[in-house]
HTML snippet that shows the backbone in 3Dmol.js (N, CA, C, O; Angstrom):
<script src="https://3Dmol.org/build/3Dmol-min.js"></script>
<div id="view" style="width:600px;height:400px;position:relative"></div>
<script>
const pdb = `
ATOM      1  N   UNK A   1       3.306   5.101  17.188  1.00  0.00           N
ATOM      2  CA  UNK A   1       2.023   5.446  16.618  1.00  0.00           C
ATOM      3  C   UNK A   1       1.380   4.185  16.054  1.00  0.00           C
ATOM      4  O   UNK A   1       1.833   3.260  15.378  1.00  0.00           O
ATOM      5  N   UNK A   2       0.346   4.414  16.483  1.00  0.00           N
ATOM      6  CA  UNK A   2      -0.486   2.548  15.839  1.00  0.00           C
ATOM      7  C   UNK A   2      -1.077   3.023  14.597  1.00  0.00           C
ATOM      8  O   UNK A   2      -1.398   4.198  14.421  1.00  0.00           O
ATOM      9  N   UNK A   3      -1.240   1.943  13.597  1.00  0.00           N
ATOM     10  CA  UNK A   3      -1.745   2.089  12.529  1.00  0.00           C
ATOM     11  C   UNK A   3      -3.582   1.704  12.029  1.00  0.00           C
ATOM     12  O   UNK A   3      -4.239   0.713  12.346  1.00  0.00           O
ATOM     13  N   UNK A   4      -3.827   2.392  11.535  1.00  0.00           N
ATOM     14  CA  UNK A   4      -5.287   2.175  11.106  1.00  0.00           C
ATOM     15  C   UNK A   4      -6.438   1.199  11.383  1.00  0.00           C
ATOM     16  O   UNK A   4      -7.649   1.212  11.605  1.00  0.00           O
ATOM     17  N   UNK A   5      -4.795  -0.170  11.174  1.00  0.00           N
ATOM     18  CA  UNK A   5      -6.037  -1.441  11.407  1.00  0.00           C
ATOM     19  C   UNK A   5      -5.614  -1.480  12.724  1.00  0.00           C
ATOM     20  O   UNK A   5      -6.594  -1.400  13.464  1.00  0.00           O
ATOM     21  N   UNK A   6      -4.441  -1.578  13.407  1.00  0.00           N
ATOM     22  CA  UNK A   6      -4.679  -1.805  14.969  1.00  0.00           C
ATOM     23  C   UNK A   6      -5.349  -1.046  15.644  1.00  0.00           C
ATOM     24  O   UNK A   6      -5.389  -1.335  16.840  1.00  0.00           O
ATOM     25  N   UNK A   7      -6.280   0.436  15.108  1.00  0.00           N
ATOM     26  CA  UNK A   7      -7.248   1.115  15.573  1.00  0.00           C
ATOM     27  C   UNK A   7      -8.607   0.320  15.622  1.00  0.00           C
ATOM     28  O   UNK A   7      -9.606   0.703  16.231  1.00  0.00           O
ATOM     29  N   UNK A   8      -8.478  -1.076  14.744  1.00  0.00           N
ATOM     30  CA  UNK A   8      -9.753  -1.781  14.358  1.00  0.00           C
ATOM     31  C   UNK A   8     -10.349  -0.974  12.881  1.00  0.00           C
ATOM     32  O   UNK A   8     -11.423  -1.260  12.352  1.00  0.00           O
ATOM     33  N   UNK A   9      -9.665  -0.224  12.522  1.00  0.00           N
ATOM     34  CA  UNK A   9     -10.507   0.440  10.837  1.00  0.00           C
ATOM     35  C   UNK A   9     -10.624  -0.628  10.445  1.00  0.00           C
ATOM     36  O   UNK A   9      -9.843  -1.578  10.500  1.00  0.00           O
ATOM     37  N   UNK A  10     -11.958  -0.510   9.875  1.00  0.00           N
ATOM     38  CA  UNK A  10     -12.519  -1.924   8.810  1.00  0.00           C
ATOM     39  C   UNK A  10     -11.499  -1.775   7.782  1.00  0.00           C
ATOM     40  O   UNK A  10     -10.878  -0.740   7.541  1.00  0.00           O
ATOM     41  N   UNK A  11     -11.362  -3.073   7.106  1.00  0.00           N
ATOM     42  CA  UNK A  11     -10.222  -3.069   5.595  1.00  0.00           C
ATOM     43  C   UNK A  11     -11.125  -2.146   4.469  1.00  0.00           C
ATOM     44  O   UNK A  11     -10.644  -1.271   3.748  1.00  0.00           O
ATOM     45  N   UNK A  12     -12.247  -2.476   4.499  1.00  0.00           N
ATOM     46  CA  UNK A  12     -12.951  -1.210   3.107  1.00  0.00           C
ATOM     47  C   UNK A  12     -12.558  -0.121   3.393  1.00  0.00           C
ATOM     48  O   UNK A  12     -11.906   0.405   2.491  1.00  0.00           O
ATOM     49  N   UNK A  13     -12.716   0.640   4.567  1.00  0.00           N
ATOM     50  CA  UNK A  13     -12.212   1.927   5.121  1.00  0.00           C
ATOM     51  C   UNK A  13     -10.976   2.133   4.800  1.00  0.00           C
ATOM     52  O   UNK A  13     -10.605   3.067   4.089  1.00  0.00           O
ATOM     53  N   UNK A  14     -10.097   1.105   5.400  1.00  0.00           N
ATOM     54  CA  UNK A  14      -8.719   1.500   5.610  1.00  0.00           C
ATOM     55  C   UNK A  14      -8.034   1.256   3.897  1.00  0.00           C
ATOM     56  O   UNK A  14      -6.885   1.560   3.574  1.00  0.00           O
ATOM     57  N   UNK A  15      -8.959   0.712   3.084  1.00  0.00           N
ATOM     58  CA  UNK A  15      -7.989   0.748   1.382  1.00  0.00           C
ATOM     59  C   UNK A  15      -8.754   2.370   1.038  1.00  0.00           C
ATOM     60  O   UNK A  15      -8.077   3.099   0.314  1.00  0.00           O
ATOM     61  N   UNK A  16      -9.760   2.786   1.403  1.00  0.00           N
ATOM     62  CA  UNK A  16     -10.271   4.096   1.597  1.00  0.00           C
ATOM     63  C   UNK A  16      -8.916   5.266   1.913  1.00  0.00           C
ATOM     64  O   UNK A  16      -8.346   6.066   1.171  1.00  0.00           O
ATOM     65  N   UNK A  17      -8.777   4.985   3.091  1.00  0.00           N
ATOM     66  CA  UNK A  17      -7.923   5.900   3.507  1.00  0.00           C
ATOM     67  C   UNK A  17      -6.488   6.018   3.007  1.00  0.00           C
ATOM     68  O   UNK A  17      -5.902   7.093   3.135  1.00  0.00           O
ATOM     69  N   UNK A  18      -5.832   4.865   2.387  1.00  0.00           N
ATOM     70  CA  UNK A  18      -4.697   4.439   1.940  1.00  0.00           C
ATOM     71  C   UNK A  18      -5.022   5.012   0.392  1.00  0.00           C
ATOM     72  O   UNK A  18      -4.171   5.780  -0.056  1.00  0.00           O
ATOM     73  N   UNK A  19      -6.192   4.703  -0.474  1.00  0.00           N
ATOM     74  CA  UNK A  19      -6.124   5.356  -1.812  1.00  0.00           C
ATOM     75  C   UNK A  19      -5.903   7.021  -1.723  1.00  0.00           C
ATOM     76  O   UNK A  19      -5.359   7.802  -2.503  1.00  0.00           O
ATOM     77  N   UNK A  20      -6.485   7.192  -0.584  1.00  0.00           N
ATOM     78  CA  UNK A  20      -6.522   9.245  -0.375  1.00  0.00           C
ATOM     79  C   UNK A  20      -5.281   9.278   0.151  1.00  0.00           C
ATOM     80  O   UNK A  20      -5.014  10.443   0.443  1.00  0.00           O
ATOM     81  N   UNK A  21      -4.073   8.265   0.501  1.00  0.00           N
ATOM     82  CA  UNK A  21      -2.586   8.825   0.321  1.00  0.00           C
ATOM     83  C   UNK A  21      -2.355   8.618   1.611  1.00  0.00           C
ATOM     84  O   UNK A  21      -1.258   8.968   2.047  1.00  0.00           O
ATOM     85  N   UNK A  22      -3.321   8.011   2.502  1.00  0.00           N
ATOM     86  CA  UNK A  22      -2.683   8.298   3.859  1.00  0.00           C
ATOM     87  C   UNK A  22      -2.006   6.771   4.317  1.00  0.00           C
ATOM     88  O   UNK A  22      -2.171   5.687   3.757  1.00  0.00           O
ATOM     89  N   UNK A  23      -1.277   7.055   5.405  1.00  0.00           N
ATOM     90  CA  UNK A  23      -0.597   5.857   5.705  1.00  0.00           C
ATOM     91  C   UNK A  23      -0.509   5.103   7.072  1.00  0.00           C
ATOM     92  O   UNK A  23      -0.269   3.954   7.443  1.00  0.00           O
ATOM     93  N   UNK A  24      -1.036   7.139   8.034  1.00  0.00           N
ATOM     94  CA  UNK A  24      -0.712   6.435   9.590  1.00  0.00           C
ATOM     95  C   UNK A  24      -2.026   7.343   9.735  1.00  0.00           C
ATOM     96  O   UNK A  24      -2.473   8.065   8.844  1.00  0.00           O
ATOM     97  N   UNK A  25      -2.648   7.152  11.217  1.00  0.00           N
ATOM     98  CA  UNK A  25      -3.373   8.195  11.886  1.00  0.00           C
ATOM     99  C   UNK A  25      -2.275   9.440  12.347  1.00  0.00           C
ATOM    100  O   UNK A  25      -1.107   9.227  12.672  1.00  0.00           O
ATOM    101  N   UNK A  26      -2.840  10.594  12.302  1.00  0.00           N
ATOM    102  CA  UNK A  26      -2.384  11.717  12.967  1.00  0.00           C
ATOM    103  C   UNK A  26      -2.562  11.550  14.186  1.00  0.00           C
ATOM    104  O   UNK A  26      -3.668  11.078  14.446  1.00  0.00           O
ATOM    105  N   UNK A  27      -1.786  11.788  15.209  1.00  0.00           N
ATOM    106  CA  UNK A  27      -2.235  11.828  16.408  1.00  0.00           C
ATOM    107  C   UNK A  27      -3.778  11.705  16.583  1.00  0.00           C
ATOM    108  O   UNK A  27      -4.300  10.638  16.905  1.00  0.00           O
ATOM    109  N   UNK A  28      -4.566  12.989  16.328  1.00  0.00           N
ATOM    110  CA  UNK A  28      -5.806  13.135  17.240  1.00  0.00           C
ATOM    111  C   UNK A  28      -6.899  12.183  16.296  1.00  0.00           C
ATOM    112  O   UNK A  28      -8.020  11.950  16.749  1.00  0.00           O
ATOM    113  N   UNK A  29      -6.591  11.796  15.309  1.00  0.00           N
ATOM    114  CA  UNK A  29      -6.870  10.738  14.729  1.00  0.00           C
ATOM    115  C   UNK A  29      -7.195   9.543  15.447  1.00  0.00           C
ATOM    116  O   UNK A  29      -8.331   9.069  15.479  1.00  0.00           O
ATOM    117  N   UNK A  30      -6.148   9.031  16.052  1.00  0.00           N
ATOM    118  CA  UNK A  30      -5.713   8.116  16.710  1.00  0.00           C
ATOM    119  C   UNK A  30      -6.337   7.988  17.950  1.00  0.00           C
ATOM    120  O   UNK A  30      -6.960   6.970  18.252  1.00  0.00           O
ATOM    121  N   UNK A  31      -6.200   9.060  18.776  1.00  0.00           N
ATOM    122  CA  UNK A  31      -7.310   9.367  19.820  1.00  0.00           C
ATOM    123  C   UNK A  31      -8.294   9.240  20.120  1.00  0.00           C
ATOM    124  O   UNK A  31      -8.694   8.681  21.142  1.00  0.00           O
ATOM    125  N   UNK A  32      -9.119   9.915  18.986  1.00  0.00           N
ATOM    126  CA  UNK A  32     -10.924   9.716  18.774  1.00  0.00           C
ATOM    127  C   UNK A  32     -11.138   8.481  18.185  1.00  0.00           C
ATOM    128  O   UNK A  32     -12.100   7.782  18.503  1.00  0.00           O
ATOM    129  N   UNK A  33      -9.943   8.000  16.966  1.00  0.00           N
ATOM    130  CA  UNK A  33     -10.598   6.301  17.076  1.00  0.00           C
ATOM    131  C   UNK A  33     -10.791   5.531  18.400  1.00  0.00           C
ATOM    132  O   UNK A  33     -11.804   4.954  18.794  1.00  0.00           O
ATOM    133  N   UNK A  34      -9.354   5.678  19.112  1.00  0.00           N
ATOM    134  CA  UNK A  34      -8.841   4.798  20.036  1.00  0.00           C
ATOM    135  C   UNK A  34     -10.384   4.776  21.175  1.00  0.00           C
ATOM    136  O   UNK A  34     -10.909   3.720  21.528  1.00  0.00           O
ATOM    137  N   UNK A  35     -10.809   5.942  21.528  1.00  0.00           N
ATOM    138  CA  UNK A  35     -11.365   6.631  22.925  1.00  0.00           C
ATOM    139  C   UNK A  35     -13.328   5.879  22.744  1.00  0.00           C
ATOM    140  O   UNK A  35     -14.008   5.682  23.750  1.00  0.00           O
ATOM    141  N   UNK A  36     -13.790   5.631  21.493  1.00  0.00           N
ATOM    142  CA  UNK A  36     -14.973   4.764  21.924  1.00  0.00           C
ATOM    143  C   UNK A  36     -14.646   3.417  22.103  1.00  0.00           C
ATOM    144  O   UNK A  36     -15.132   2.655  22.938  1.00  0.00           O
ATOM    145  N   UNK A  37     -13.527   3.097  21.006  1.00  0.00           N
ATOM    146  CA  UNK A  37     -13.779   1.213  21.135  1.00  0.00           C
ATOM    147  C   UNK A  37     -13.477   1.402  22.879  1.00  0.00           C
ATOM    148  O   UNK A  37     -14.246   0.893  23.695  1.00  0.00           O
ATOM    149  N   UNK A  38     -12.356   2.136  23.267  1.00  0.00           N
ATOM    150  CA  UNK A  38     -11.702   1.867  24.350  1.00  0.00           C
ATOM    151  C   UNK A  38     -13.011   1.823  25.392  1.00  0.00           C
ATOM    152  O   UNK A  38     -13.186   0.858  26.136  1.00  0.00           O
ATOM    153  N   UNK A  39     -13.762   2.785  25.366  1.00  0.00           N
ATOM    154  CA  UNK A  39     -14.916   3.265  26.189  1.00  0.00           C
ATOM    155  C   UNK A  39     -15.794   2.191  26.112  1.00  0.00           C
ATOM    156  O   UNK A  39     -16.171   1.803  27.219  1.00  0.00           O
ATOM    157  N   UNK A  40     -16.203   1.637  25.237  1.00  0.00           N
ATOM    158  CA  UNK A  40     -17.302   0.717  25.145  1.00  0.00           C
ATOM    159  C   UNK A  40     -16.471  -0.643  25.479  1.00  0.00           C
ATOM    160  O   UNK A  40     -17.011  -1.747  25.535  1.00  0.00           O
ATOM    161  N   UNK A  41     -15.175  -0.427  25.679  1.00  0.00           N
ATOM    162  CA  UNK A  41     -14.964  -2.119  26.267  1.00  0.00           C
ATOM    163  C   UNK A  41     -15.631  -2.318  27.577  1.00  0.00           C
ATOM    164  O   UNK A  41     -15.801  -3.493  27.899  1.00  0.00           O
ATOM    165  N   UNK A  42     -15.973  -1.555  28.257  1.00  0.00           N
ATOM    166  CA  UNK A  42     -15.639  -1.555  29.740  1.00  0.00           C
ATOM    167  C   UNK A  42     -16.760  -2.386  30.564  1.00  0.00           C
ATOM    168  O   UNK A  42     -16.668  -2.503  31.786  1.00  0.00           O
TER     169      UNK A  42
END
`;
const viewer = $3Dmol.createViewer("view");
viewer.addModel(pdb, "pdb");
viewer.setStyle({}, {cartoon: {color: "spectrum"}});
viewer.zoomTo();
viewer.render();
</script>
């Protein structure tokens, strides 16, 4: 499972998401980040 910043989450976001307790993406988390950067590389 990749983590937040290797999704590219900005660091403001990701101390965001880390103060609300979290640590990893959930799966579908992970997905819908992953699926525009991925899309717009192309």
């Amino acid at each position: 499972m990749k983590t937040f910043e290797e999704l590219g989450v900005s660091g403001e976001i990701r101390r965001a998401i880390e103060e609300m307790g979290f640590v990893q993406p959930m799966p579908v988390q992970e997905e819908v980040i992953t699926t525009p950067t991925t899309e717009g590389a192309r």
